[in-house]
C-alpha positions as CSV (number, residue, x, y, z in Angstrom):
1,X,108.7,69.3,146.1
2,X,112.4,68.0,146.3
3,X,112.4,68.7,142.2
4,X,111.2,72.2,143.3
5,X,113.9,73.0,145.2
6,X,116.5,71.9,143.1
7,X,115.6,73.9,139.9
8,X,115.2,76.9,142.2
9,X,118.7,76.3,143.2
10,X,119.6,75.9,140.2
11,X,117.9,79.2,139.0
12,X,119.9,81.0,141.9
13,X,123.1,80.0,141.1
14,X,122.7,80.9,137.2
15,X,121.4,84.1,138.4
16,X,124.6,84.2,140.8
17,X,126.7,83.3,137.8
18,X,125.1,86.1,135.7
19,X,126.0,88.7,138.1
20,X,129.7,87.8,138.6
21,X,129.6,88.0,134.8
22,X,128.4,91.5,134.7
23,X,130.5,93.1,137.8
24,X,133.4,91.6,136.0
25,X,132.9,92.6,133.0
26,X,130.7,95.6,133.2
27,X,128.8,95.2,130.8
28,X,125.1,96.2,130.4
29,X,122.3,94.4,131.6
30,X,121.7,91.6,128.2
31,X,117.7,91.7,127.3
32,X,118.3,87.2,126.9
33,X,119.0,87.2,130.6
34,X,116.1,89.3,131.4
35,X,113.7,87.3,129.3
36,X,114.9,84.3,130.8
37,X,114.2,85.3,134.0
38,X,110.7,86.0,133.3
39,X,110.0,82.9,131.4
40,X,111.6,80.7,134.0
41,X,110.3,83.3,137.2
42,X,106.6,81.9,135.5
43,X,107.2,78.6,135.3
44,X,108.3,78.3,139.0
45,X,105.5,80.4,139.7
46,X,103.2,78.2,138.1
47,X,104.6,75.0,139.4
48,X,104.4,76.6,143.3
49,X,100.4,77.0,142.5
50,X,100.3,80.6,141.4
51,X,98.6,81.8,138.1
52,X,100.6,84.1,135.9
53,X,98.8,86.1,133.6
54,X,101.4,87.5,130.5
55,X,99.6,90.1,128.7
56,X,100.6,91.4,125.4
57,X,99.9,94.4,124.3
58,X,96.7,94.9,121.8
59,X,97.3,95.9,118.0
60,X,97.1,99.8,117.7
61,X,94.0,101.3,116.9
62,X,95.0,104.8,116.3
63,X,98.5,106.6,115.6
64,X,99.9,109.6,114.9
65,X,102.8,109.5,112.0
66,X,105.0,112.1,110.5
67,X,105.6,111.1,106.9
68,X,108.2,113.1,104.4
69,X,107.7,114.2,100.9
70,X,110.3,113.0,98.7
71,X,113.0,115.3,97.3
72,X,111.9,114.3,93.8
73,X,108.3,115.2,94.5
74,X,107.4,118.6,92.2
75,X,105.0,119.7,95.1
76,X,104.2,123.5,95.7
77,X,106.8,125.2,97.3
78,X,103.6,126.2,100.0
79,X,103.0,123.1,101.2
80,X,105.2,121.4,104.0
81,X,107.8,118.6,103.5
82,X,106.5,116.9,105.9
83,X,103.2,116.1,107.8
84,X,101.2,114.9,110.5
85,X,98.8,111.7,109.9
86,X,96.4,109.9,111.7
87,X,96.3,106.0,111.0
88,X,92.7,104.8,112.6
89,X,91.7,100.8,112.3
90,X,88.4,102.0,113.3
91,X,85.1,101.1,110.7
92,X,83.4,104.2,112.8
93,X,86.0,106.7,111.5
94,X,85.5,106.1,107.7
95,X,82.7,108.6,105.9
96,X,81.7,106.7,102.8
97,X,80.9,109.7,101.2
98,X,84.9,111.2,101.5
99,X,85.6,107.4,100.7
100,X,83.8,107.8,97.6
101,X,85.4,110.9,96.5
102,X,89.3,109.1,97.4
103,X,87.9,106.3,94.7
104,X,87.6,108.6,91.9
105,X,91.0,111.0,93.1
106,X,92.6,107.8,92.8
107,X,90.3,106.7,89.9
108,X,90.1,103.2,91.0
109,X,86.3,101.3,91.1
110,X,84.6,99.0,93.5
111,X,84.7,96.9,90.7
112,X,86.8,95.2,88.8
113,X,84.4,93.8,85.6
114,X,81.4,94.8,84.9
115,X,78.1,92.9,85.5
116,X,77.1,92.0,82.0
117,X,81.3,90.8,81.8
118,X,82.6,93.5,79.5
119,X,85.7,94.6,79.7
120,X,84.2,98.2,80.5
121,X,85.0,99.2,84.3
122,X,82.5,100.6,85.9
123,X,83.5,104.1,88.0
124,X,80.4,104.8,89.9
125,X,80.5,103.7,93.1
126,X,77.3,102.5,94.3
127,X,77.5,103.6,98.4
128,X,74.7,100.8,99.5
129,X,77.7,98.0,98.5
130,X,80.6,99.7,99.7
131,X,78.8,100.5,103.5
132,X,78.4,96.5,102.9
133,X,81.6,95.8,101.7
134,X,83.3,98.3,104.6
135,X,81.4,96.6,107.3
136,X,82.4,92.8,106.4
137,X,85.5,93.9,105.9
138,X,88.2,92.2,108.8
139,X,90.8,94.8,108.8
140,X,90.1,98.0,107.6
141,X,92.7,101.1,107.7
142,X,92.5,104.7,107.1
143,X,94.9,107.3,107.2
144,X,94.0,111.5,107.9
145,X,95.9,114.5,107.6
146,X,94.8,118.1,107.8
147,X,93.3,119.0,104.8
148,X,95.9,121.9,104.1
149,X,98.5,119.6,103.5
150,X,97.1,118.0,100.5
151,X,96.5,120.9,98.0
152,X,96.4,124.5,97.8
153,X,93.1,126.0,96.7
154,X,93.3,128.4,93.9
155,X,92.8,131.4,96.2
156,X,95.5,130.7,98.1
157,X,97.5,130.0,94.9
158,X,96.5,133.5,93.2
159,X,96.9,135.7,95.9
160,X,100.4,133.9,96.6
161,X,101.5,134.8,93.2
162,X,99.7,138.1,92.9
163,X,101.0,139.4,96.5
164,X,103.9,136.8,98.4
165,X,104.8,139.1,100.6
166,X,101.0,139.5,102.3
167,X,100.2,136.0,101.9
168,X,103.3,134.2,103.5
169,X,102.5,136.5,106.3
170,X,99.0,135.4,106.4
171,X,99.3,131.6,105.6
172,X,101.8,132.1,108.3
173,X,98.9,133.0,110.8
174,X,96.8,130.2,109.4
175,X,99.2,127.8,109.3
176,X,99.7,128.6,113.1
177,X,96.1,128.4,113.9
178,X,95.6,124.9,112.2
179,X,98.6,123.8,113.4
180,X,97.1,124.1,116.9
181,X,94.4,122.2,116.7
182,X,94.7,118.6,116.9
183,X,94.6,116.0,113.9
184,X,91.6,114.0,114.0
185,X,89.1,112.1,111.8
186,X,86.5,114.4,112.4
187,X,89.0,117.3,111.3
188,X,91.3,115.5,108.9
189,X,90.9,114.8,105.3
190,X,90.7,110.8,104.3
191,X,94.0,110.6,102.3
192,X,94.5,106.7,102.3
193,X,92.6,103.4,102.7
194,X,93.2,100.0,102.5
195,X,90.9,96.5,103.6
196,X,91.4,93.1,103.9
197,X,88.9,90.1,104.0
198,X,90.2,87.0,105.7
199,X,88.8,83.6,106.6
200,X,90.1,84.1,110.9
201,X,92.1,81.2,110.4
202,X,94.2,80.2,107.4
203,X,93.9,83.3,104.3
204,X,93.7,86.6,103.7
205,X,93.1,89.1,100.6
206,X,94.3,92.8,100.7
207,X,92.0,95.1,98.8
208,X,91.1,98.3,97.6
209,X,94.4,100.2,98.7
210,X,95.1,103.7,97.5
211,X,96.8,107.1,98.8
212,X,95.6,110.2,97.7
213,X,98.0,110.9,94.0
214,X,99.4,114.4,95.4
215,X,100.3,112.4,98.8
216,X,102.3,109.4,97.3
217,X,105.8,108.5,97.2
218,X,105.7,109.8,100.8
219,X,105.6,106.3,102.4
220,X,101.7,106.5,103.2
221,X,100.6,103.2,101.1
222,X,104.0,101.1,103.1
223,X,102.7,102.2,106.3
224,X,98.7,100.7,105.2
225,X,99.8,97.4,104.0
226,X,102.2,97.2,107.1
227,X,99.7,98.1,109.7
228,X,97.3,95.5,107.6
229,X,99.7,93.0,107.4
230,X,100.4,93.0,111.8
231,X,96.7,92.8,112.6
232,X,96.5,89.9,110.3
233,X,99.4,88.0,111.8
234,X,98.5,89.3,115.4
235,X,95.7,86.7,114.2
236,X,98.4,83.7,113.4
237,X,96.9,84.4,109.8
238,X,100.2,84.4,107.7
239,X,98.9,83.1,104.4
240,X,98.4,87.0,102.8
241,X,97.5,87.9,99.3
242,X,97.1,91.1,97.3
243,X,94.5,91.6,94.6
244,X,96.5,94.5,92.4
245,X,97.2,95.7,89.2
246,X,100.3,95.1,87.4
247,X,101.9,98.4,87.9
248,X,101.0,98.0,91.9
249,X,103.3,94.8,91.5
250,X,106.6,96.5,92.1
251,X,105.4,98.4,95.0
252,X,103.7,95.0,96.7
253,X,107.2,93.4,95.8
254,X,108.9,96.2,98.1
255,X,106.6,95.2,100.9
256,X,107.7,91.7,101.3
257,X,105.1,90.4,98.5
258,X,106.2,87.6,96.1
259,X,105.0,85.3,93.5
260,X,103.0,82.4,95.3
261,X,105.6,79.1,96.0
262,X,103.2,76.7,94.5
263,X,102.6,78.9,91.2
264,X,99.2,79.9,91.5
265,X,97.7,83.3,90.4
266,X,94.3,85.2,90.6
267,X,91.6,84.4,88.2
268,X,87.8,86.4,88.2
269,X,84.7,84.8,87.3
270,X,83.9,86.8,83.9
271,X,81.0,84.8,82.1
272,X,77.9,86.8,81.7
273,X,75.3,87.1,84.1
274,X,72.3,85.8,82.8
275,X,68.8,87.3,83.9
């Protein structure tokens, strides 16, 4: 009890100190002093006989983002420099079937060697596997926007060039009607994707990560591998690889990849399968 009292003494007067510090000086209130007080307010608390609960605040499930098409980008004039996206962790929010179609926009495959160990890729996705593969999947992320902002249809392209002056007034109506209603998965358009298996303890792979091609370059992959990348260390899992292609390297490389320290590198099983 006697040891009690003296280290909240002691706590008093650096608290007394502090403030002398700050009327003298005037300067602002510094975060260090403030998270000193709370670790040392909960370990008096906790030597007194009171339990302190410190809660941290749980990874993100769902954002909103506003990401920027880059000057260099040769979009449409039409479509806006910047958008509105929706960045879900959720498995519920993924629609194999619009997951299927962002495969072959991005022409990418579940697979990356054929069964009978051919160097011949195979495109078709076959849905059964990937509902598998989605659902045993650790982290998974997606990312939305309203469909509008990823292409213009051919109507809306033909009529703009045929008649500008009646469509920018009406794509100005429409724009202000979708504009209204809020982005959501049900709404939105999938536009990016990106898993990661992991072994909840030591490892993890990043797989399967691809923006939508008239959407790149706006930051929209960065923000997937990022987002992956905290749920995965929220998880004290900090040994993180990526399975990509060697053009993907330099991209990887901007998001804090790097060659492994011990000099190892990817290898896949490609003997034939024997029946």
């Amino acid at each position: 009890m006697e040891q009690l009292k003296l280290r909240i003494s002691n706590v008093n007067r650096k608290i007394g100190n502090w403030r002398e510090k700050l009327l003298i000086s005037s300067e602002k209130f510094d975060r260090n002093f403030l998270r000193w007080c709370i670790i040392e307010g909960s370990r008096l608390l906790k030597e007194m006989g009171f339990a302190v609960c410190v809660a941290t605040a749980p990874p993100v499930s769902m954002e909103i983002r506003l990401v920027r098409r880059s000057k260099l980008d040769n979009a449409p004039s039409a479509l806006p420099r910047s958008i509105p996206i929706y960045i879900s962790t959720l498995k519920k929010d993924i629609n194999l079937e619009e997951l299927r179609r962002l495969y072959a926009h991005c022409n990418l495959s579940c697979n990356r060697l054929s069964e009978n160990g051919s160097s011949i890729v195979e495109k078709t996705v076959d849905m059964k596997k990937l509902r598998t593969a989605i659902s045993r999947s650790d982290v998974v992320v997606s990312v939305f926007c309203k469909p509008h902002h990823t292409d213009l249809d051919d109507d809306e392209s033909l009529s703009s060039s045929l008649f500008p002056l009646n469509s920018k007034k009406q794509n100005k109506d429409r724009d202000l009607f979708r504009n209204v209603l809020p982005l959501t998965p049900s709404n939105g358009k999938l536009v990016g994707f990106g898993r990661a298996y992991s072994d909840y303890g030591l490892t993890a792979s990043i797989h399967d990560l691809m923006v939508l091609p008239s959407l790149q370059r706006m930051g929209i992959g960065k923000l997937i591998v990022n987002r992956i990348t905290r749920l995965l260390i929220s998880r004290e899992i900090y040994d993180i690889a990526a399975l990509c292609f060697e053009h993907e390297r330099p991209f990887f490389k901007a998001c804090g990849f790097g060659d492994d320290r011990m000099g190892s590198t990817t290898m896949m099983f490609t003997k034939s399968l024997e029946v």
